[in-house]
KESEKE-762583 format. One record per atom (N, C-alpha, C): residue number from 1; residue in three letters; atom name; x, y, z. Coordinates in steps of 0.001 Angstrom, whole numbers, plus 500000, padded with zeros to 6 digits. Atoms other than C-alpha are relative to their C-alpha. Example, Ala and Ser with C-alpha at 12.3 -4.5 7.8 and 13.67 -1.06 7.14 Angstrom:
<atoms>
<num: 1 | residu: ala | atome: N | X: 500890 | Y: 498810 | Z: 500000>
<num: 1 | residu: ala | atome: CA | X: 512300 | Y: 495500 | Z: 507800>
<num: 1 | residu: ala | atome: C | X: 500900 | Y: 501200 | Z: 500000>
<num: 2 | residu: ser | atome: N | X: 499180 | Y: 498810 | Z: 499940>
<num: 2 | residu: ser | atome: CA | X: 513670 | Y: 498940 | Z: 507140>
<num: 2 | residu: ser | atome: C | X: 499230 | Y: 501090 | Z: 500730>
</atoms>
This chain:
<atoms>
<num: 1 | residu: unk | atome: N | X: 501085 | Y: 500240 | Z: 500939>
<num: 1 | residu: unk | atome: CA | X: 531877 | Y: 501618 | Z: 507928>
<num: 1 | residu: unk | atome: C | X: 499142 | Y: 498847 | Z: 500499>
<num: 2 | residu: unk | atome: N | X: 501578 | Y: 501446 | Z: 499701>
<num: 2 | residu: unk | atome: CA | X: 528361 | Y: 499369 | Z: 508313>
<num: 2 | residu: unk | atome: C | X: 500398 | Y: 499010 | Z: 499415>
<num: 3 | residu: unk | atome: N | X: 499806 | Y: 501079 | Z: 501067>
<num: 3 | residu: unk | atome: CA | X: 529208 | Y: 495966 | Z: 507029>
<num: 3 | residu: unk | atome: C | X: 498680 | Y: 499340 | Z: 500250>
<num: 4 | residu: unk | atome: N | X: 501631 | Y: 500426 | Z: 500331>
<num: 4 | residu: unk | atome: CA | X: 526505 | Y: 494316 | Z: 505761>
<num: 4 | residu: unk | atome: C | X: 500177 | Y: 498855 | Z: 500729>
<num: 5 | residu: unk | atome: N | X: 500484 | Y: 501064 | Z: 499196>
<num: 5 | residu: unk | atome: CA | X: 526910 | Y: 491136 | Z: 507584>
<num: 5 | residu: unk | atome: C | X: 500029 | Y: 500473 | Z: 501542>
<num: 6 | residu: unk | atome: N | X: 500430 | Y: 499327 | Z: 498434>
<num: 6 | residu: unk | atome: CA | X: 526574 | Y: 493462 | Z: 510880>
<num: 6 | residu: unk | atome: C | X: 498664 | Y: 500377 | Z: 499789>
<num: 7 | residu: unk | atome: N | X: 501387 | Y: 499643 | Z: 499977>
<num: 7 | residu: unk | atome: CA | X: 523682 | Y: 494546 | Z: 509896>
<num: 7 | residu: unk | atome: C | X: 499208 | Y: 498967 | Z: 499670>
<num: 8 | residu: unk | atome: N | X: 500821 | Y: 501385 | Z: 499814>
<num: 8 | residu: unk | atome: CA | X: 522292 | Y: 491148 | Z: 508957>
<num: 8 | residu: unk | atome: C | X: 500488 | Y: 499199 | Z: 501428>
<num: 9 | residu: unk | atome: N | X: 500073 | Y: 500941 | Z: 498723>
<num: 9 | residu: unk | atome: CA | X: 523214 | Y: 489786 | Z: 512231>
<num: 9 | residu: unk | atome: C | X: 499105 | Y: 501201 | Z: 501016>
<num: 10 | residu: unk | atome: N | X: 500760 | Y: 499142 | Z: 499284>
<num: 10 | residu: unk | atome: CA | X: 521684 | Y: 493211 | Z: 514097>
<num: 10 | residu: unk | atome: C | X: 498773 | Y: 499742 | Z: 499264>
<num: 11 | residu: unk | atome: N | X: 501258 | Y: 500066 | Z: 499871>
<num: 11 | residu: unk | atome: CA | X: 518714 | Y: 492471 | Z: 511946>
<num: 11 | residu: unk | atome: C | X: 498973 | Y: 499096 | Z: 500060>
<num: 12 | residu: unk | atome: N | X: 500312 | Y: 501609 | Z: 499829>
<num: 12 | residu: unk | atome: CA | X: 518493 | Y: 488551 | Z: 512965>
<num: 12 | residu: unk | atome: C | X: 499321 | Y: 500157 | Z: 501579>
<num: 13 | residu: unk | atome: N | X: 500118 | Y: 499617 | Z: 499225>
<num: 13 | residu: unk | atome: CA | X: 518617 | Y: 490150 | Z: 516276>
<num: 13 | residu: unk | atome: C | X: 498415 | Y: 500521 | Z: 501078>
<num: 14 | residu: unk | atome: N | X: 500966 | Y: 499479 | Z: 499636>
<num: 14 | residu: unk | atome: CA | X: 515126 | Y: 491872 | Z: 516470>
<num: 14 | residu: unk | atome: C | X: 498793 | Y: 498881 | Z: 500224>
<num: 15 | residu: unk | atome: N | X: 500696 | Y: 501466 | Z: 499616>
<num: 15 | residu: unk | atome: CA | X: 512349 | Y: 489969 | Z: 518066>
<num: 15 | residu: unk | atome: C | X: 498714 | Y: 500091 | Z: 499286>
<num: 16 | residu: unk | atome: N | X: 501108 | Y: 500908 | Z: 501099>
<num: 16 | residu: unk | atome: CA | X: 509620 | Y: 487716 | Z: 516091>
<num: 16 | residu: unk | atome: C | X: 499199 | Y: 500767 | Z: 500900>
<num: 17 | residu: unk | atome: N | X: 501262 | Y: 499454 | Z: 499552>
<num: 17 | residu: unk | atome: CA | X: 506790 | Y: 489488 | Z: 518022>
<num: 17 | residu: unk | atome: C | X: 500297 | Y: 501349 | Z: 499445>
<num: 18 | residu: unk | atome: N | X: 500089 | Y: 498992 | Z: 501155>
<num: 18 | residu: unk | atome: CA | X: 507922 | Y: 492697 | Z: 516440>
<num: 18 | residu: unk | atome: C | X: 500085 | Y: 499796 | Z: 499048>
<num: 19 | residu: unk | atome: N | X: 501018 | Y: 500688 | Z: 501176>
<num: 19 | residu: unk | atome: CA | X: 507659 | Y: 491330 | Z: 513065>
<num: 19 | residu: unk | atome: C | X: 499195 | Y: 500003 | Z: 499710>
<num: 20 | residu: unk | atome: N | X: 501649 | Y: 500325 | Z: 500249>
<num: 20 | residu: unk | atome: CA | X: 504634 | Y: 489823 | Z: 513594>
<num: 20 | residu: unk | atome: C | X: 499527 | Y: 501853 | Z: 499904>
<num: 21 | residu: unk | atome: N | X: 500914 | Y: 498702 | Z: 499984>
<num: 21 | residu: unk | atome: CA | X: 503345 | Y: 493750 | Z: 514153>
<num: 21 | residu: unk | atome: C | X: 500585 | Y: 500803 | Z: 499074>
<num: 22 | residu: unk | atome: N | X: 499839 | Y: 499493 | Z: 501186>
<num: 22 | residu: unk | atome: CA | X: 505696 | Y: 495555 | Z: 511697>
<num: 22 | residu: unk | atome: C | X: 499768 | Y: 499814 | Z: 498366>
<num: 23 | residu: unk | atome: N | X: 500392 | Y: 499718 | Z: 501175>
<num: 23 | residu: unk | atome: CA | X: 505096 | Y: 493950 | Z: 508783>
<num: 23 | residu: unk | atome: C | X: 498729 | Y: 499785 | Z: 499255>
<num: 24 | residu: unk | atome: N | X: 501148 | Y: 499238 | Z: 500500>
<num: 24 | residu: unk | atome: CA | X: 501538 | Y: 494013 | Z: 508649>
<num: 24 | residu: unk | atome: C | X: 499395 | Y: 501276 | Z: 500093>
<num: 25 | residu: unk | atome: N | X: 499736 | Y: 498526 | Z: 500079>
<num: 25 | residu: unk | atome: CA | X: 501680 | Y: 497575 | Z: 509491>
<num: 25 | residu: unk | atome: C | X: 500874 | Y: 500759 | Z: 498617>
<num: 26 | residu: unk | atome: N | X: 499027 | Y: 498727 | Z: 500999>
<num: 26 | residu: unk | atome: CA | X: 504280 | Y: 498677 | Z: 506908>
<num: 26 | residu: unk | atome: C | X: 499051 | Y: 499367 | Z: 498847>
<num: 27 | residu: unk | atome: N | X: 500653 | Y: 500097 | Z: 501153>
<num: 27 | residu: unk | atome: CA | X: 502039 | Y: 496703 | Z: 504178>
<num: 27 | residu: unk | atome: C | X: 498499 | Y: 500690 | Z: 500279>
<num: 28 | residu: unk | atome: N | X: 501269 | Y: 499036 | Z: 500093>
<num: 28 | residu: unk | atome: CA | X: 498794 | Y: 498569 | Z: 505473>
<num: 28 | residu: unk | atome: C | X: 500287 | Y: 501603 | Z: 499147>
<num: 29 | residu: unk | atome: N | X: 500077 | Y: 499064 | Z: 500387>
<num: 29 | residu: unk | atome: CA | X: 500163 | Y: 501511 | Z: 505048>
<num: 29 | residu: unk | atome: C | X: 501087 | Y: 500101 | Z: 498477>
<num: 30 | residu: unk | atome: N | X: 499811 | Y: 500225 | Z: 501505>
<num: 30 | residu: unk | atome: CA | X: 502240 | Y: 500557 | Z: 501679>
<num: 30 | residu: unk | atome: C | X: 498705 | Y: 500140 | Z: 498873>
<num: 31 | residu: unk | atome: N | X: 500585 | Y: 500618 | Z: 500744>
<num: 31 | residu: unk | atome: CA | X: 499321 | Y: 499299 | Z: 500130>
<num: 31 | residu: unk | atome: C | X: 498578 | Y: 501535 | Z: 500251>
<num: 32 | residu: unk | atome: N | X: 501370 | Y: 498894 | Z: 499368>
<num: 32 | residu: unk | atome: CA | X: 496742 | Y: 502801 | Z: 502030>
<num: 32 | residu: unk | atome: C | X: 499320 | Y: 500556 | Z: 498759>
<num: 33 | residu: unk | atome: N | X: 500854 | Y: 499738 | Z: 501139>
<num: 33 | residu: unk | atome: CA | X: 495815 | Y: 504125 | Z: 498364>
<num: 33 | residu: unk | atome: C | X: 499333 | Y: 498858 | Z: 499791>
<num: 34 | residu: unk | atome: N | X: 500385 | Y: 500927 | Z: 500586>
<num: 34 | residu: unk | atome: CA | X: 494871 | Y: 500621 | Z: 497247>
<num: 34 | residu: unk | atome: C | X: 498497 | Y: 499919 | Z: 501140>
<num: 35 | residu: unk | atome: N | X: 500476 | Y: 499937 | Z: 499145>
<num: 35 | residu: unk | atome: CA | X: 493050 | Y: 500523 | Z: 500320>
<num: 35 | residu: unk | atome: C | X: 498244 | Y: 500529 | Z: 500305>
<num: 36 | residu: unk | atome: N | X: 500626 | Y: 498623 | Z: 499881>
<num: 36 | residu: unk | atome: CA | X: 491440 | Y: 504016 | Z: 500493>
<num: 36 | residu: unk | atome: C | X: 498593 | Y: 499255 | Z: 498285>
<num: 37 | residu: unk | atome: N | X: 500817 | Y: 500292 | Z: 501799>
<num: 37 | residu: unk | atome: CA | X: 490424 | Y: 503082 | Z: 496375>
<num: 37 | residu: unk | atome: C | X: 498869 | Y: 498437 | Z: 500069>
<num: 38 | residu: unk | atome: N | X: 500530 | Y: 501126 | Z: 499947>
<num: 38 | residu: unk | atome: CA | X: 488686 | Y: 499810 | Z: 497253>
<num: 38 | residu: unk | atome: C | X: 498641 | Y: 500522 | Z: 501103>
<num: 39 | residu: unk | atome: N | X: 500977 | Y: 499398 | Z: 499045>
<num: 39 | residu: unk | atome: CA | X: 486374 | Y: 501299 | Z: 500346>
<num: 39 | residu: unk | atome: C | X: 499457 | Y: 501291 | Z: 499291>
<num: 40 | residu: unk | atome: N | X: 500381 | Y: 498885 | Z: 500798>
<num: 40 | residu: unk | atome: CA | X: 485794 | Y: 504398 | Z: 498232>
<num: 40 | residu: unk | atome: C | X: 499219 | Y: 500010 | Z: 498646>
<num: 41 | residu: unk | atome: N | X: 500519 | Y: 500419 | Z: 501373>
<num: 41 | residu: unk | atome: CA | X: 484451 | Y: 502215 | Z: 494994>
<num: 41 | residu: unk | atome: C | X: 500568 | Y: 500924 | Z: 499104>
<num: 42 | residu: unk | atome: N | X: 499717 | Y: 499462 | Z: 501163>
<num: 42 | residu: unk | atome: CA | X: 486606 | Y: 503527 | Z: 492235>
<num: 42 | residu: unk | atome: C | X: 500172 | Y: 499666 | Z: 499352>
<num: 43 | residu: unk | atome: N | X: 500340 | Y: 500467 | Z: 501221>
<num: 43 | residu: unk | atome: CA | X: 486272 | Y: 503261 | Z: 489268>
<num: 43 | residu: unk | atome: C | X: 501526 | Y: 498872 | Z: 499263>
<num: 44 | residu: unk | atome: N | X: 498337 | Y: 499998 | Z: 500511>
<num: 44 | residu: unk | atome: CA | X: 490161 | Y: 502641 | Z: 488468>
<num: 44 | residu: unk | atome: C | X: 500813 | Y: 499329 | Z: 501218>
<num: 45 | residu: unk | atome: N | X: 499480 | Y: 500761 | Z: 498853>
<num: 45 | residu: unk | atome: CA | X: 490900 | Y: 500395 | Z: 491440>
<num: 45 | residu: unk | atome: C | X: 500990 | Y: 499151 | Z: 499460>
<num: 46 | residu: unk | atome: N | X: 499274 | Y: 500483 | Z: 500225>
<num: 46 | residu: unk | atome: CA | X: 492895 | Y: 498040 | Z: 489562>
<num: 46 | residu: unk | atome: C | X: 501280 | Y: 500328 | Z: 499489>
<num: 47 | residu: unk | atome: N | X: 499000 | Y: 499752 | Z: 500212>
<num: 47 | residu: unk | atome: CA | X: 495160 | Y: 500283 | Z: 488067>
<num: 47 | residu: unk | atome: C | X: 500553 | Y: 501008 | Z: 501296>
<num: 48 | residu: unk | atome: N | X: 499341 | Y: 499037 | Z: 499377>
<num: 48 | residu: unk | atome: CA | X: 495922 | Y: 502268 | Z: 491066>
<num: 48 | residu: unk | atome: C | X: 500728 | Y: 498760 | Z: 501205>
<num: 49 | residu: unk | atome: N | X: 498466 | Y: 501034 | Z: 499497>
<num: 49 | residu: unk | atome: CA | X: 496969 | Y: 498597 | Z: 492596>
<num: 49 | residu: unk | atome: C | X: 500775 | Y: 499869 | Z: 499060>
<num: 50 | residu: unk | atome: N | X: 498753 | Y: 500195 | Z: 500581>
<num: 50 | residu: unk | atome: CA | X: 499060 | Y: 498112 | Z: 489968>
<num: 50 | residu: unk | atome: C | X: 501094 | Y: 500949 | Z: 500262>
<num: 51 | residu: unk | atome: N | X: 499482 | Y: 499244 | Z: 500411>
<num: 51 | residu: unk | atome: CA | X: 500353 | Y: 501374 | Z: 489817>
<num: 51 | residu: unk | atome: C | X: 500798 | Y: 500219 | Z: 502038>
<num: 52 | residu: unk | atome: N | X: 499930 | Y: 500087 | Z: 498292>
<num: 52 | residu: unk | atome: CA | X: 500520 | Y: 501157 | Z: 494428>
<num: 52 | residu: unk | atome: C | X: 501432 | Y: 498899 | Z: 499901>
<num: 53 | residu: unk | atome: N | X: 498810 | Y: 500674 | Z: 499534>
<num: 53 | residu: unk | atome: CA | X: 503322 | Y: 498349 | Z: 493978>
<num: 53 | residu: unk | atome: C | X: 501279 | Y: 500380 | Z: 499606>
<num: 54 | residu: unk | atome: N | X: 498544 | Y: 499373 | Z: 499926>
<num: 54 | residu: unk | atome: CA | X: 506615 | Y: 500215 | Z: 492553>
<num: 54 | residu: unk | atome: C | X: 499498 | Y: 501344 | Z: 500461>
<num: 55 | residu: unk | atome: N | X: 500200 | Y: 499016 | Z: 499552>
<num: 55 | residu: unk | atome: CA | X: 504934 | Y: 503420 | Z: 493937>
<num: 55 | residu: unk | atome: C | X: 500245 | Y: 500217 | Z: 501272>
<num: 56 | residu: unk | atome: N | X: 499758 | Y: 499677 | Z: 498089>
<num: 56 | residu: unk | atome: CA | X: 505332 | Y: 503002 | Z: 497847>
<num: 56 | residu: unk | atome: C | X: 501416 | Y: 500064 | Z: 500123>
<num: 57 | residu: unk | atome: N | X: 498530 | Y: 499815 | Z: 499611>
<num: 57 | residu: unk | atome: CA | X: 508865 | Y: 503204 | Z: 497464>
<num: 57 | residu: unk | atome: C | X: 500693 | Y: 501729 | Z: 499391>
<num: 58 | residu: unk | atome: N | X: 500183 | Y: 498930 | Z: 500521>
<num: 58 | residu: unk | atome: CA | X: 508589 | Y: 507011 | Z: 496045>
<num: 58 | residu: unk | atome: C | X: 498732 | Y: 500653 | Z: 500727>
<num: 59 | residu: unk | atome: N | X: 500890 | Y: 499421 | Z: 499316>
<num: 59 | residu: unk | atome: CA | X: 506659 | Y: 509146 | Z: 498177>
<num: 59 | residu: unk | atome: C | X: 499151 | Y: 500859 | Z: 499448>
<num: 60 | residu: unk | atome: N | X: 500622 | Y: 499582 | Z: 500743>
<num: 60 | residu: unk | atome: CA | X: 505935 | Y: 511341 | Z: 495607>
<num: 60 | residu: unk | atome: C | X: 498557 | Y: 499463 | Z: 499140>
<num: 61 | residu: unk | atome: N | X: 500702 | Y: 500548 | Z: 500999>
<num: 61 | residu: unk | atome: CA | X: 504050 | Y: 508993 | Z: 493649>
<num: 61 | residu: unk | atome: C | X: 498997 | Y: 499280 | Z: 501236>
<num: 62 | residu: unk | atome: N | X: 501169 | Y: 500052 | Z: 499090>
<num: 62 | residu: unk | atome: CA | X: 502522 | Y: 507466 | Z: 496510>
<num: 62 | residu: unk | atome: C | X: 498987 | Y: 500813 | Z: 500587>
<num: 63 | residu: unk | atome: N | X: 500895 | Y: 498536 | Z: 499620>
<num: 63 | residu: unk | atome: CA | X: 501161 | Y: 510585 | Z: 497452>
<num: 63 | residu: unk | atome: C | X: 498721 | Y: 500174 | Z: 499098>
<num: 64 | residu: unk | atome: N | X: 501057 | Y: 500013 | Z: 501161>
<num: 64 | residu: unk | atome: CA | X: 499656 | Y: 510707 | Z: 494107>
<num: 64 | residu: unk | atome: C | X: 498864 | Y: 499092 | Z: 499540>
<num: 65 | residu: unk | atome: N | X: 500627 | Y: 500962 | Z: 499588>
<num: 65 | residu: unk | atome: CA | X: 498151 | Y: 507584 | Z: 494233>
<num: 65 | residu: unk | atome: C | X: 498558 | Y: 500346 | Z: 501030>
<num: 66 | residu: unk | atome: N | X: 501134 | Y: 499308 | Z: 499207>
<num: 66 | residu: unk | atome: CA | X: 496418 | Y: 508907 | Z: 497527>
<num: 66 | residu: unk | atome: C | X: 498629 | Y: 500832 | Z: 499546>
<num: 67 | residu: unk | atome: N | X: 501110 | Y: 499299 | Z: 500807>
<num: 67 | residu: unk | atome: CA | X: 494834 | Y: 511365 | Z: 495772>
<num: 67 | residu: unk | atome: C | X: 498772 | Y: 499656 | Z: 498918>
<num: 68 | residu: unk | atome: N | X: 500820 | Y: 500321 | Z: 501073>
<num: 68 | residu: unk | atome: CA | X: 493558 | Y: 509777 | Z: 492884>
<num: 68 | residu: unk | atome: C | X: 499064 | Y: 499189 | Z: 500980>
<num: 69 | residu: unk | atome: N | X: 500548 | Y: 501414 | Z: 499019>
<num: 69 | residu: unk | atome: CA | X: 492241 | Y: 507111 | Z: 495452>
<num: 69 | residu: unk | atome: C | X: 498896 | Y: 500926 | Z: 500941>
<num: 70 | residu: unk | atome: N | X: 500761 | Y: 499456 | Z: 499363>
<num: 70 | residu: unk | atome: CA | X: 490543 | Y: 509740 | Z: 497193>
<num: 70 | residu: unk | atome: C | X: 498710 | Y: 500692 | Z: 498851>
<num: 71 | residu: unk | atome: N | X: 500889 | Y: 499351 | Z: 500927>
<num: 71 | residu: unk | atome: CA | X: 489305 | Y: 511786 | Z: 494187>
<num: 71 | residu: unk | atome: C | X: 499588 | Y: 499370 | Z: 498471>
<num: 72 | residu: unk | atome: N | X: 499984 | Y: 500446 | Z: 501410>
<num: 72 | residu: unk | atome: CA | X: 489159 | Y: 509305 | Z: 491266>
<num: 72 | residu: unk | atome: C | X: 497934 | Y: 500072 | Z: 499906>
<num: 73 | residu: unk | atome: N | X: 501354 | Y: 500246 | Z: 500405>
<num: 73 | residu: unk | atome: CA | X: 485700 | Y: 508721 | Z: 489585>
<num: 73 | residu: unk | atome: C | X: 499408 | Y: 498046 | Z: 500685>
<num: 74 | residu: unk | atome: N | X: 501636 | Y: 500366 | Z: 499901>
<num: 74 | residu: unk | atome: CA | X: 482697 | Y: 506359 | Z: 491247>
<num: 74 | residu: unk | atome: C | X: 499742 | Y: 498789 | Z: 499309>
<num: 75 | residu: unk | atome: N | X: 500699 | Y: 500778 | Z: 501009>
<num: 75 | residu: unk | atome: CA | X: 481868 | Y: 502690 | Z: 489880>
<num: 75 | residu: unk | atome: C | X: 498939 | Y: 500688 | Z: 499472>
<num: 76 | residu: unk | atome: N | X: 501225 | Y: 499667 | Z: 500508>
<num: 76 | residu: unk | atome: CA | X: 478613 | Y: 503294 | Z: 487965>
<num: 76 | residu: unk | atome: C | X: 499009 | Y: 498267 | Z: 501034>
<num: 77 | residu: unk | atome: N | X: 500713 | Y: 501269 | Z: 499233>
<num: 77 | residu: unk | atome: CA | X: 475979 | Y: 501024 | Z: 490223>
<num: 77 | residu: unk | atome: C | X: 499580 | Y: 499427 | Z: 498934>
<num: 78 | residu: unk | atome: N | X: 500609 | Y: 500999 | Z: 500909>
<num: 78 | residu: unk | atome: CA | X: 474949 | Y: 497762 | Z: 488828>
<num: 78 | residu: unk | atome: C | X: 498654 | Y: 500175 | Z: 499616>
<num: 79 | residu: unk | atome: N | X: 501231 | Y: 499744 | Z: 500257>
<num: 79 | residu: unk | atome: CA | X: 471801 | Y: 497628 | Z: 487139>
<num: 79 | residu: unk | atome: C | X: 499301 | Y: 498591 | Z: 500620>
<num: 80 | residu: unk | atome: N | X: 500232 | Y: 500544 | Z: 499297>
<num: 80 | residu: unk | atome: CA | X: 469597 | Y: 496123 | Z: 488919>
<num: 80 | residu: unk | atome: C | X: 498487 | Y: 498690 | Z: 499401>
<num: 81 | residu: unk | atome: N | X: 500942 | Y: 500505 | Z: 501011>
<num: 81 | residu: unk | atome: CA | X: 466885 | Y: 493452 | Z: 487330>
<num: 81 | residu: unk | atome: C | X: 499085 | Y: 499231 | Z: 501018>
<num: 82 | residu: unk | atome: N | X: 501480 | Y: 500042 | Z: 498715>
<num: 82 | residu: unk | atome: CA | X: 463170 | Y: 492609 | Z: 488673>
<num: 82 | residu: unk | atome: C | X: 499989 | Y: 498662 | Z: 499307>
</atoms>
């Protein structure tokens, strides 16, 4: 069996320059609806971060996320004054 202090010493093991590149990679793509929904102006950006942080651990729901993030509704543009 894996004992967990083998696997915390195999994962003391891995080197600080991979780090540095995995874990702003795994939070890009954690965070890719939030992302997608922010460059896309939607309307519902704040709840689809809320809804993006227990969601990336469920693929399902992240998935769903995606979607909405792709297909949600459009700020309304500011009005604009002369």
């Amino acid at each position: 069996m894996f004992e967990q202090t083998e696997f915390f010493h195999q994962l003391g093991q891995i080197n600080p320059i991979l780090w540095a590149v995995f874990i702003p990679l795994f939070l890009a793509i954690y965070f890719l609806p939030t992302v997608v929904a922010m460059f896309r102006n939607r309307q519902h950006l704040g709840k689809i971060f809320l809804a993006n942080i227990p969601a990336g651990f469920s693929w399902i729901a992240w998935m769903a996320l995606i979607i909405w993030a792709f297909t949600g509704k459009q700020k309304k543009p500011a009005e604009q004054t002369a």
